[in-house]
RODO-2510 file (C-alpha; in nm, 4 decimals, decimal comma):
residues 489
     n   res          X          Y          Z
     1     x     6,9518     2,0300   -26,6876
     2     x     6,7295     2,3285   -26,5680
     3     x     6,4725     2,4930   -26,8722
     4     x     6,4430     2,8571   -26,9638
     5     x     6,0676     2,9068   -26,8758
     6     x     5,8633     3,0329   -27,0810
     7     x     5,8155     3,3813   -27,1842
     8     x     5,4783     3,3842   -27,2694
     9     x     5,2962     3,1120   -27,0671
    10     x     4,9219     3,1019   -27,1947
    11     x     4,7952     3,1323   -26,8359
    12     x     4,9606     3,4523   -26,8082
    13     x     4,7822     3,6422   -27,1164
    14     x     4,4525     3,4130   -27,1509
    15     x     4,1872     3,6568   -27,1999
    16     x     4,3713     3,9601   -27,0629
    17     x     4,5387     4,2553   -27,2070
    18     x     4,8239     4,4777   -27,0937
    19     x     4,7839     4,8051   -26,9198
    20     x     5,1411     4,7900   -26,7037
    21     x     4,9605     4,4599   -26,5240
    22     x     4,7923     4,1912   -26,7033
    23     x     4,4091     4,1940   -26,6494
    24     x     4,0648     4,1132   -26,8002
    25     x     3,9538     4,3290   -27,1355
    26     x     3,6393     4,4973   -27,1246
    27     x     3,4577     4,3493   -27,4534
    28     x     3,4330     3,9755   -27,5116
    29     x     3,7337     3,7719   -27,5279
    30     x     3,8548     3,6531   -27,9051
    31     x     4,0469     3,3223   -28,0523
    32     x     4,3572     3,3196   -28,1765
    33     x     4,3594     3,1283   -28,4750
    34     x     4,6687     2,9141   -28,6391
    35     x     4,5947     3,0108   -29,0439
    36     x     4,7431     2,6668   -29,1234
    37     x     4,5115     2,4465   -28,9558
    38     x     4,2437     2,6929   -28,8270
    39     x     4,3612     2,5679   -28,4525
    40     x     4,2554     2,7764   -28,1976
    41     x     4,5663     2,9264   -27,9866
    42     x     4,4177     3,0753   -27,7352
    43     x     4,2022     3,3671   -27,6559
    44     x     4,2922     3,7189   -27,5687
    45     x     4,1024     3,9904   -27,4193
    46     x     3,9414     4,3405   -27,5768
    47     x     3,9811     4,6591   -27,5006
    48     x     3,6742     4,9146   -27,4587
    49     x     3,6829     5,2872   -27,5443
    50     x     3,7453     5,3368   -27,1340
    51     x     3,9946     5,1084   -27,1411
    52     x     4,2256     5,3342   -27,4215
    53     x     4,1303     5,6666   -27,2158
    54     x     4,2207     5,5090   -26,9022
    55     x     4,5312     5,3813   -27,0215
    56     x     4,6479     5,6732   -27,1933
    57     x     4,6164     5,9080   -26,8840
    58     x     4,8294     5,6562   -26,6918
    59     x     5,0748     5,6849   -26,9672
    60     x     5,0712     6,0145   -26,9883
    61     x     5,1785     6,0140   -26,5925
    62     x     5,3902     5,7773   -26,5851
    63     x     5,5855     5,9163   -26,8925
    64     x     5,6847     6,1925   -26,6947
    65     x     5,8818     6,0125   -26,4580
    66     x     6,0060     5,8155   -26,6950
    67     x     6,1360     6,1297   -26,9077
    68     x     6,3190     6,1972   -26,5996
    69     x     6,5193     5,8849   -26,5563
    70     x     6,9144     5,8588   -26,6066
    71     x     6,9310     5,8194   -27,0013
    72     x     7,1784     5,5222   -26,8502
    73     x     6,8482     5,3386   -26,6856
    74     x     6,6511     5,3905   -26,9360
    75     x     6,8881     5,2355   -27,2067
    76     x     6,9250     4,9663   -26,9611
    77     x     6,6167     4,8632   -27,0276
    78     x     6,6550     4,8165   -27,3961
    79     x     6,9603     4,5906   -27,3356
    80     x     6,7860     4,3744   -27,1271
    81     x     6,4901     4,3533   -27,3627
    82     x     6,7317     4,2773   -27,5970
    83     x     6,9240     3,9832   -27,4079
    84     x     6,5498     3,8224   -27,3519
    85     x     6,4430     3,8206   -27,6553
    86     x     6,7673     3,6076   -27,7501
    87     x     6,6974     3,3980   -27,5065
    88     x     6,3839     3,3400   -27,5809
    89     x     6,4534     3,3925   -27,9451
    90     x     6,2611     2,9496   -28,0744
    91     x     5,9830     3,0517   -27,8694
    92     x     5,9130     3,3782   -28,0106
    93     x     6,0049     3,2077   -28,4061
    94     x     5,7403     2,9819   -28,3248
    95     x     5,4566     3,2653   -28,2225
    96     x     5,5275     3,3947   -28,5458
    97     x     5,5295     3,0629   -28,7565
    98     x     5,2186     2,9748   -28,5654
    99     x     4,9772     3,2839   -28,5644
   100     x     5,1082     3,4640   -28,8609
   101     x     5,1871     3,1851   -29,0868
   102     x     5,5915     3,2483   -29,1612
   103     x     5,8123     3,0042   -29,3133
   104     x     6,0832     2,9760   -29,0465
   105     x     6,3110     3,1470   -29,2849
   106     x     6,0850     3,4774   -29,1985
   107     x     6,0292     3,4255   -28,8834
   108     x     6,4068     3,4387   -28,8215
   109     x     6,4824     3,6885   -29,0918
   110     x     6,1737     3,9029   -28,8814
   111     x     6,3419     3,8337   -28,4938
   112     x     6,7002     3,9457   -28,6240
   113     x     6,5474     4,2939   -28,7251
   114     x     6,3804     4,3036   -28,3940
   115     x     6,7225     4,2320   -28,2362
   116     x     6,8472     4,4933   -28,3796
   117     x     6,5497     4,7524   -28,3615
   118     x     6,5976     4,7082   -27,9748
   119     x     7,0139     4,7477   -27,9510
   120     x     6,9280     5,0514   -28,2046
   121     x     6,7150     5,1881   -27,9609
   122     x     6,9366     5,0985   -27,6714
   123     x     7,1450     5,4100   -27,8077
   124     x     6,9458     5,6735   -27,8158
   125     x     6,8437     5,8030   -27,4309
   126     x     7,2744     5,9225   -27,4615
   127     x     7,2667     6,0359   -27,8247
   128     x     7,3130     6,4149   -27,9408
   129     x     6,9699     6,5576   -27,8793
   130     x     6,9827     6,8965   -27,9903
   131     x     7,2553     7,1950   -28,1251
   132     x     7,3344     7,5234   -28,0045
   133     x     7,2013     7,8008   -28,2790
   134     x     7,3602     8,1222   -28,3140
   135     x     7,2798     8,3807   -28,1049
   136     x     7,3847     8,7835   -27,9917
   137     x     7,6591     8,7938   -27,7195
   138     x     7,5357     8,7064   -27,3679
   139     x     7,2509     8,5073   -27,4814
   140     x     7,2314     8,0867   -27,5279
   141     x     7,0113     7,9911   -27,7834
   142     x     6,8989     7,6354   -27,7607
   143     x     6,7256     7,4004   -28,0037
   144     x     6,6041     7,0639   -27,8174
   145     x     6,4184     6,7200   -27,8918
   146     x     6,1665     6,6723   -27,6209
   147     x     5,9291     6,3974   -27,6245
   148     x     5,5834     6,3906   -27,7826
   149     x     5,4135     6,2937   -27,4591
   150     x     5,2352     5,9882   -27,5730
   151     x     5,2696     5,7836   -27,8733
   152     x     4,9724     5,5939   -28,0209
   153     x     5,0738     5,3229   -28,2471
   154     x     4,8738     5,0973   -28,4532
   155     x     5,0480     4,8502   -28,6208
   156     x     5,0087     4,5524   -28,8979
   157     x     4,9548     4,1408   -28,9090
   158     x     5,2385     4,0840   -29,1707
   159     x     5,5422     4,1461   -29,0100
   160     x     5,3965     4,2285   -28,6267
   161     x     5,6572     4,1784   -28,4070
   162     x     5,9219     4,4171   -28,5925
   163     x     5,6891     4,6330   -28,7263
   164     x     5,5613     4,6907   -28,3723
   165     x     5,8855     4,6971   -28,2390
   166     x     6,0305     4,9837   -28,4794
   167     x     5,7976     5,2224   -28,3135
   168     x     5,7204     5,1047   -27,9883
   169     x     6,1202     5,0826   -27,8973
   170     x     6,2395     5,4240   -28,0596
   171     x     5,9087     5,5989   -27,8849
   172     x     6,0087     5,4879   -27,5508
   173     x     6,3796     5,5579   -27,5983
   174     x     6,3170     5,8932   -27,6996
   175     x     6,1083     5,9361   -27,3739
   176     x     5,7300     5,9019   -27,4781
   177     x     5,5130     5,6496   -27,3658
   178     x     5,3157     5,4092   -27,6050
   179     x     4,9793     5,2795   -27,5820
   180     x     5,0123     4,9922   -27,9168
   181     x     4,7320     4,8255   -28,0472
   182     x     4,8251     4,5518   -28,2499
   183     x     4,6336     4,4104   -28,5209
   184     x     4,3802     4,1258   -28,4399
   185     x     4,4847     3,8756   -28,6220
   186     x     4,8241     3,8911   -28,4811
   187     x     4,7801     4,0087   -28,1009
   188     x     5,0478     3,8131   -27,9808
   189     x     5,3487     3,8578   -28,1597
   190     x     5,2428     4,1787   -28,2538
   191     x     5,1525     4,2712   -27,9384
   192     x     5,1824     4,0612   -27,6260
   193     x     5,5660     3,9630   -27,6859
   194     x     5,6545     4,3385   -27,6819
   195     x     5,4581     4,3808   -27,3181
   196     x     5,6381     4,0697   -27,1945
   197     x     5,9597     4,1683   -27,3170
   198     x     5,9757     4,5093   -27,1988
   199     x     5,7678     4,3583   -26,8739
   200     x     6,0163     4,1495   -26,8431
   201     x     6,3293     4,4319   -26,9058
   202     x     6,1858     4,6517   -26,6145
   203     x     6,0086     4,9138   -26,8019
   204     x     5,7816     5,1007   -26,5348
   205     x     5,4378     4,9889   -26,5276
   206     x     5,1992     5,2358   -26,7469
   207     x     5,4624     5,3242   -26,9853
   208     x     5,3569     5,0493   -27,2763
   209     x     4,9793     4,9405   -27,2904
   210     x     4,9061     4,6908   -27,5357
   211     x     4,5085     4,7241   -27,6290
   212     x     4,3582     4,4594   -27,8500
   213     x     4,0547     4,5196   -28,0253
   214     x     3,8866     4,6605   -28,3699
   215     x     3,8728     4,9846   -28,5498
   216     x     3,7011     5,1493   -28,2802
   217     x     4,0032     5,1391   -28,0721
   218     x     4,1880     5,2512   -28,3488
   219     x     3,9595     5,5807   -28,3996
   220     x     3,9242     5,5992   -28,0085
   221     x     4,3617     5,6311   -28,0130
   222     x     4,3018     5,9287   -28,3257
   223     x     4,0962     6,1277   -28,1285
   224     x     4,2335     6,0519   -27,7446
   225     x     4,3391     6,4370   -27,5534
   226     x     4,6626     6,2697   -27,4171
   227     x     4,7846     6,0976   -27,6876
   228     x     4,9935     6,3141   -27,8922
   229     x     5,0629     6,1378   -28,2020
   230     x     4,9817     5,8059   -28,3774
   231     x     5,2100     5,5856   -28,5812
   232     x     5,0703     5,3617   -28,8617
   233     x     5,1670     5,0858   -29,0394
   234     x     4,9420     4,9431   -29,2700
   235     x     4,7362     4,9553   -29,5883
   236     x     4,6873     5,2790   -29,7529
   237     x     4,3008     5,2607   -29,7772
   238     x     4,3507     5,2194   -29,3780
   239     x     4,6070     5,5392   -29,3144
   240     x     4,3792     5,7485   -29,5630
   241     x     4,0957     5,6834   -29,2449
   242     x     4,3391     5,7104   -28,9709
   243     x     4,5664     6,0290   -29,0921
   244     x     4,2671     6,2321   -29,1444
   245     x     4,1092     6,1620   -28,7888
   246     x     4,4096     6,2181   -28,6336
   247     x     4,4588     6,5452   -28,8150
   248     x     4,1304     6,6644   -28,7166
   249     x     4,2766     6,6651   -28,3554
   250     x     4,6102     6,8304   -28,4722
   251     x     4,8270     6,5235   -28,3688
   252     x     5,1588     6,4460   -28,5301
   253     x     5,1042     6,1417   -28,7628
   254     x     5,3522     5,9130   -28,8908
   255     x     5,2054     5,6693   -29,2220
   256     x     5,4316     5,4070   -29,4084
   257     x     5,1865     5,2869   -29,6643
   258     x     5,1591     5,0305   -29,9192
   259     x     5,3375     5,0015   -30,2418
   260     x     5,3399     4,8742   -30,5887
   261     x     5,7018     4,8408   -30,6539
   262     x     5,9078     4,7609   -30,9262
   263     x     6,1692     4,5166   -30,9891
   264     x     6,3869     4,6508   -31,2820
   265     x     6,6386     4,3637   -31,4144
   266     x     6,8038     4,4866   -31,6895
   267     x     6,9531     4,3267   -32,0410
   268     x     7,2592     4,3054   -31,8975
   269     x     7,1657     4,1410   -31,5631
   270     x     7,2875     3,7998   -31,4749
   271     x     6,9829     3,5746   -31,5109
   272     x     7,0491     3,3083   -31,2100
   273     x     7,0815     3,6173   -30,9895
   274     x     6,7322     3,7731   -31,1322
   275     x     6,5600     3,4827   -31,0614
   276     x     6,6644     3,4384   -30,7053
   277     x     6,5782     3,8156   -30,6602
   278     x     6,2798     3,7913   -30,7997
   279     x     6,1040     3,4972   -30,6303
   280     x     6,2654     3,6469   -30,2586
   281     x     6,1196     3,9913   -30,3789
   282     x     5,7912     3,8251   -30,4959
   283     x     5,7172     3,5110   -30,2647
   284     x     5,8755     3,6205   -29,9418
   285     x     5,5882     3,5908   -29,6894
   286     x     5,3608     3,4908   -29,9265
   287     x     5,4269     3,8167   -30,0697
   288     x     5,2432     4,0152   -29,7961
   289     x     5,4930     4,2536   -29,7420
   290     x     5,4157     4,6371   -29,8315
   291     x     5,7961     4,6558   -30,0619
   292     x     5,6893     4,2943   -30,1993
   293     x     5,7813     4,3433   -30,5815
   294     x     5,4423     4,3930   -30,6910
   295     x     5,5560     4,4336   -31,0706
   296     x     5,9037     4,2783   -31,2647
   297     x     5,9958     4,4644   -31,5521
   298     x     6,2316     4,2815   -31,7576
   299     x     6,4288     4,4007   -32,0824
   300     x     6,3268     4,2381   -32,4013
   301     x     6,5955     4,0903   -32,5056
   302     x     6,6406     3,8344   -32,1962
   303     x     6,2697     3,8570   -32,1311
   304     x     6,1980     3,4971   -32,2950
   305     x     6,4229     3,3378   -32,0847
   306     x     6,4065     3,4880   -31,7495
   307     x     6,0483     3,4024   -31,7775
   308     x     6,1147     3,0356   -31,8573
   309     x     6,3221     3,0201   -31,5998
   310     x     6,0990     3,1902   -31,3389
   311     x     5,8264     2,9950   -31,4269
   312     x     6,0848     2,6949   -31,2969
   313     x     6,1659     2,8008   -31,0172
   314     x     5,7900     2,8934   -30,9040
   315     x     5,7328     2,5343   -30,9601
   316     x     5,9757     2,4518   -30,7046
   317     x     5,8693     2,6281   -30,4323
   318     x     5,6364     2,4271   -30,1954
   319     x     5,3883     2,5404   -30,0174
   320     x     5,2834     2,4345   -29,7026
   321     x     5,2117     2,4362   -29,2894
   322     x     5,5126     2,6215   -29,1741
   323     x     5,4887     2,4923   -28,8394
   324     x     5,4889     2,1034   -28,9485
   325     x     5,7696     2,1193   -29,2533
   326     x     6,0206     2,2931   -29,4271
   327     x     5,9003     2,4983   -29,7070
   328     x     5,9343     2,7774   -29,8915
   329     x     5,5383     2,9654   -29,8669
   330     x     5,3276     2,9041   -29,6536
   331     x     4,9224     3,0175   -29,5542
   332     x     4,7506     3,3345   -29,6539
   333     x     4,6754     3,5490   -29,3541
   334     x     4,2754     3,4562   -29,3476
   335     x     4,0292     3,4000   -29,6423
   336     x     3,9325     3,7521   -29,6884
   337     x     4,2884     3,8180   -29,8161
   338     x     4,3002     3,4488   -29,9575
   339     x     3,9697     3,4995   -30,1457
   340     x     4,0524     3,9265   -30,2514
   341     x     4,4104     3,7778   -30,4424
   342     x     4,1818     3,5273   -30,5820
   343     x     3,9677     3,7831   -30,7383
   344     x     4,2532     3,9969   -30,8381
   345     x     4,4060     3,7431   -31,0279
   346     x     4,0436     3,6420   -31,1921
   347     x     4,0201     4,0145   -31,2700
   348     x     4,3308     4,0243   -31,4321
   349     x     4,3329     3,7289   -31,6296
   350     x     3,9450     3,8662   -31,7945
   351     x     4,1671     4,1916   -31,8860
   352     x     4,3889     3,9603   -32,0776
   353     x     4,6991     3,8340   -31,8505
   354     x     4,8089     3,5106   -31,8585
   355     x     4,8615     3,2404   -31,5739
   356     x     5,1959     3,0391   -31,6561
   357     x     5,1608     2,8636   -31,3264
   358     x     4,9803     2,8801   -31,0152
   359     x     4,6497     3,1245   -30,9096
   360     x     4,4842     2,8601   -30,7438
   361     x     4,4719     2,7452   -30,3829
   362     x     4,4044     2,4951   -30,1204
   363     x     4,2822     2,6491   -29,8029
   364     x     4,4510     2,9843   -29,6968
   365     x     4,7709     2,7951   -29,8976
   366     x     4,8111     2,9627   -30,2792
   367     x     5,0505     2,8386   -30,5006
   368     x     5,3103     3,0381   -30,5995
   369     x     5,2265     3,1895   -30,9586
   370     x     5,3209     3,3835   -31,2381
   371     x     5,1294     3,6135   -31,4910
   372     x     5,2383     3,7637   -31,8094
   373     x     5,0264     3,9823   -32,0427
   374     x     4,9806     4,2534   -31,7865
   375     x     4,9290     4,5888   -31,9492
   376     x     4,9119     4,9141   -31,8032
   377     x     4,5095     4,9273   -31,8611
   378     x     4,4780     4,5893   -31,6298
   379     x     4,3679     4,6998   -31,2633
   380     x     4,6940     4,4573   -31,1589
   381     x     4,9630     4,6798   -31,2926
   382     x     4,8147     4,9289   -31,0239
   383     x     4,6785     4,7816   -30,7480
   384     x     4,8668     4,6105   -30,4500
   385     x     4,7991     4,2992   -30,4269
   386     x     4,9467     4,1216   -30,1041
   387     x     4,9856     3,7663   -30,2252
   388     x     5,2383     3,5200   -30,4215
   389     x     5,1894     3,6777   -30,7684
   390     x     5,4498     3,7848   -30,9846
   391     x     5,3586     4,0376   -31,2816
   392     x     5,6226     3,9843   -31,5751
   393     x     5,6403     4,2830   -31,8001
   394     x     5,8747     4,3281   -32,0739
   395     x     6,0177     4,7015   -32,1731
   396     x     6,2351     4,7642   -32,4723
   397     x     6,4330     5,0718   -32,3350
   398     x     6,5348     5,2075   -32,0153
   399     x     6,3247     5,4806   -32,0893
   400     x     6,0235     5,2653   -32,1272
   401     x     6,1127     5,1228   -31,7736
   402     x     6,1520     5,4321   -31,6024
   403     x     5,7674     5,5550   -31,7599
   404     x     5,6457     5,1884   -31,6237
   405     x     5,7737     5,2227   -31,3127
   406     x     5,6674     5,5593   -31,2442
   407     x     5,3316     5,5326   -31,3702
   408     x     5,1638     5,4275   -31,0131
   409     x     5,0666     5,6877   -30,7430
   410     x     5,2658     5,4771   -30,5070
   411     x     5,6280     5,5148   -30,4531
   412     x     5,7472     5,3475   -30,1986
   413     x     6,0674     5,1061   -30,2826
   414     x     6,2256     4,9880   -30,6275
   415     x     6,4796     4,8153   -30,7318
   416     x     6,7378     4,7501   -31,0500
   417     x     6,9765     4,4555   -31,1386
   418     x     7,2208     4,5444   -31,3910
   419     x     7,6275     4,4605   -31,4351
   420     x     7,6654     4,8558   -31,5227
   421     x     7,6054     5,0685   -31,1958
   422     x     7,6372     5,3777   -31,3591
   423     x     7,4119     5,3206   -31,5765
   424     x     7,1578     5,1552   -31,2930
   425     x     7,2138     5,4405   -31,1089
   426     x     7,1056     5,7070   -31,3682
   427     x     6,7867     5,5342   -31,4030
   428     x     6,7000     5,4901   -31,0703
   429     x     6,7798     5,8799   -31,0208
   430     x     6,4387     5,9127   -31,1836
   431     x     6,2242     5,7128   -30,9950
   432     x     5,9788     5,8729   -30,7686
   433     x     6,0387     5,6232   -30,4567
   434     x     6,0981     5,6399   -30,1031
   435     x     6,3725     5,3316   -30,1114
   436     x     6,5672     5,2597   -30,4060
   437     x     6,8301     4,9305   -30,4478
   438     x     7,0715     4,8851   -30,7025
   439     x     7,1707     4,5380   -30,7600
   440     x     6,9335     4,4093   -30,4696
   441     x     6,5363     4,3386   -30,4897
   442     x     6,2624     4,5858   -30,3060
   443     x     6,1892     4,4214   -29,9742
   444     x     6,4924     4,5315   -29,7806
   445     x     6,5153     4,6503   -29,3586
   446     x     6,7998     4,7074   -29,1783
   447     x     6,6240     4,9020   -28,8468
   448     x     6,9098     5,1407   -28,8605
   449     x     6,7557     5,3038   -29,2027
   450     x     6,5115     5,5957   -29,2833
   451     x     6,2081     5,4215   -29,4303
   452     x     5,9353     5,5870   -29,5875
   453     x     5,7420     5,6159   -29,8753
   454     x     5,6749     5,9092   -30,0770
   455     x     5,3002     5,9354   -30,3027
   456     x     5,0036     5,7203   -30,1907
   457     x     5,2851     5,4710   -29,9723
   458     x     5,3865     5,7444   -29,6993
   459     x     5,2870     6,1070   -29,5929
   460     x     5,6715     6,2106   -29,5715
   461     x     5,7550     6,1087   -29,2929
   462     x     6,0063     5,8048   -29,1925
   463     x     6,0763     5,5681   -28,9344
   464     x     6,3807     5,3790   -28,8589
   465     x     6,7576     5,5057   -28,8092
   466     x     6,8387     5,8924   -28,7542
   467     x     6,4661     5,9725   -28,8487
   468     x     6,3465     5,8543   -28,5285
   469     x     6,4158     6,1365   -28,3512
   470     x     6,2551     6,3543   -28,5526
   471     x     5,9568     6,1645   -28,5688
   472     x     5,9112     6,0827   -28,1609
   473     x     6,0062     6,4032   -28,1028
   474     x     5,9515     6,7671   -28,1446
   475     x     6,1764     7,0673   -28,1457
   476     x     6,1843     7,3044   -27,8783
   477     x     6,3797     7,6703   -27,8618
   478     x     6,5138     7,7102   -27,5351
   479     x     6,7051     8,0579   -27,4667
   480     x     6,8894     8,1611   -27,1807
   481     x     7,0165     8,4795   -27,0033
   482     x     7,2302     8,5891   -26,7294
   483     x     6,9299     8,8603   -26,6001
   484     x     6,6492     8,9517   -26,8194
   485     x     6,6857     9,3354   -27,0576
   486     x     6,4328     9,6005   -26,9967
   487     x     6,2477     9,6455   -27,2905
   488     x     6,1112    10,0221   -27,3724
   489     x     5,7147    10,0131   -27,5148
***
């Protein structure tokens, strides 16, 4: 029985990078490391501050043949992309498992919104792409998406291959070319799947460069003359840094930020169904997801037992090397963000929370845990924390809740579980968030949404869905006349 080969054979990307061609970075090669056993993966190769100039003037020529393409071949290549990754869909599962630390249950959760970001995209080269305005008799007036040119995109270690995907697929459907550059602790699935993919799918060479490397490659993307905007995923700290260097060189920026979200479950909820919320909403990932539900606010009256019971159910979950067993969490990213939730939850617990179970850990591996006596003077009811911590807080009305949950400068996603929609939905009407659920948790993705946060998690703008053309895209006003009037000076 013949084998599928493989998609990404380590001789292939072994100290290279992708510029159209696989070849040798510029800078010193760097490890790959496996978080749950510190294994070394492989190495890949840096790019240079030529490199990214170089490769963005190739992109910016090849994206104008590519522009020019039959919207039919271009879609074509989406499909394709598409059917590979499916075929290849273990072998990608296990990238992620491997270099990012997922549970398998992420991993797969992560490839199906891939999946999906490509068919998504697959669509757009023959959708609508501008209207017809009013205009005087004679005259056609125009309005038209046209491509950005090139699209820089810089994109995160917690969910790479998605998160890279949702941009990099929507800015080539909509005709731009993309130089990505993936973060470094997750170059391959964040990074050197999507080059093999679309490789692989017959996307001209030059039209996706995939650039490895530090911040200076990030700052050498913000300030690049042919690229014409930059996408970012990422912390908030981080898009702060990169929105106002891009600005400075009047490119079109796109941020989706970090949040500190809030799980509402309500008096009336039904308590099995909290919990299970909660600890997805809390744990998923190892709770390193930017709509992670970074605060629970629970009604009094059901507040003793939900927290009995979610203080079970945290003691369930194990913890573990994804790649060797079946659990439910496994590794920190690294032991900077290992040793930073460490310190948060230290922090908090001097400012008077309590730890009902877990804040330790073994390795990059921390237990799931649980804190209660979280105020809203403890530096945890504000700041994001990127770990397995959930923050129990109790409210009396939903008046109290709404005040909680609004009293962040983040507002990215939120959530409410209640048996009365009407009355879920009035109170969510009031919170200031980008993404709001009723009856569900806060970490939800569907490809063919709008995301995007509003505050501190977002400048305004969204990616995903119908927003992608306006964000790959820009207007133009074309008019059009049988001969051109004589105008009198």
């Amino acid at each position: 029985m013949s084998t599928i080969p493989l998609l990404l054979p380590i001789e292939l990307w072994h100290e290279r990078l992708f510029t159209g061609h696989w070849q040798p970075g510029m800078k010193p090669p760097t490890a790959v490391t496996e978080p749950s056993t510190g294994s070394e993966l492989g190495r890949v190769g840096n790019a240079d501050i030529g490199q990214v100039s170089r490769a963005s003037q190739n992109a910016r020529e090849a994206q104008k043949n590519w522009y020019e393409q039959h919207y039919d071949e271009r879609a074509a290549v989406f499909r394709k992309a598409a059917q590979l990754a499916e075929m290849h869909f273990d072998e990608i599962v296990d990238w992620l498992v491997r270099e990012t630390g997922s549970t398998r249950t992420k991993a797969n959760y992560e490839m199906s919104l891939t999946l999906k970001a490509l068919r998504e995209s697959s669509s757009l080269p023959s959708s609508q792409q501008g209207q017809v305005l009013p205009s005087t008799p004679g005259r056609l007036s125009i309005a038209r998406r046209r491509p950005m040119g090139v699209v820089g995109v810089i994109s995160p270690f917690n969910f790479p291959l998605y998160l890279g995907m949702r941009a990099v697929a929507p800015a080539l459907a909509t005709g731009n070319a993309v130089v990505l550059k993936p973060d470094p602790r997750t170059t391959i699935s964040g990074g050197f799947v999507l080059a093999r993919l679309f490789e692989s799918a017959g996307l001209p060479a030059g039209l996706l460069h995939v650039l490895p490397g530090g911040k200076d490659i990030g700052a050498a993307l913000t300030s690049d003359p042919h690229i014409a905007m930059i996408q970012f995923t990422g912390s908030t700290n981080a898009g702060r840094q990169i929105g106002e260097a891009a600005s400075r060189h009047l490119k079109k920026v796109s941020l989706e930020l970090g949040g500190k979200n809030s799980l509402i479950i309500l008096d009336d909820a039904d308590l099995d169904q909290a919990i299970s919320n909660t600890a997805w909403g809390c744990y998923l990932h190892q709770g390193q997801i930017c709509m992670s539900s970074g605060r629970v606010l629970v009604q009094r009256k059901i507040y003793d037992k939900f927290l009995t019971k979610l203080v079970a159910k945290a003691k369930t979950l194990t913890v573990g090397d994804p790649a060797k067993e079946n659990v439910a969490l496994g590794p920190l990213i690294n032991a900077e963000q290992r040793d930073r939730v460490h310190k948060l939850v230290q922090a908090a617990q001097q400012a008077g929370a309590r730890v009902e179970t877990g804040g330790q850990y073994d390795g990059l591996f921390f237990q799931p845990t649980v804190l209660t006596g979280v105020t809203a003077e403890n530096p945890i009811f504000h700041e994001e924390v990127f770990g397995p911590i959930a923050i129990v807080v109790p409210f009396d009305t939903d008046e109290e809740a709404i005040q909680m949950a609004n009293n962040t400068e983040y507002g990215l996603s939120a959530a409410i579980l209640s048996n009365n929609v009407g009355r879920a939905l009035k109170l969510g009407e009031q919170l200031q968030v980008g993404l709001l659920h009723i009856n569900d948790q806060t970490v939800n993705e569907e490809a063919i949404n709008p995301l995007g946060g509003v505050g501190i998690s977002g400048n305004g703008s969204s990616i995903g869905g119908t927003a992608n053309w306006e964000t790959f895209t820009q207007w133009q006003w074309l008019t059009l006349k049988e001969k051109a009037p004589t105008y009198l000076l």
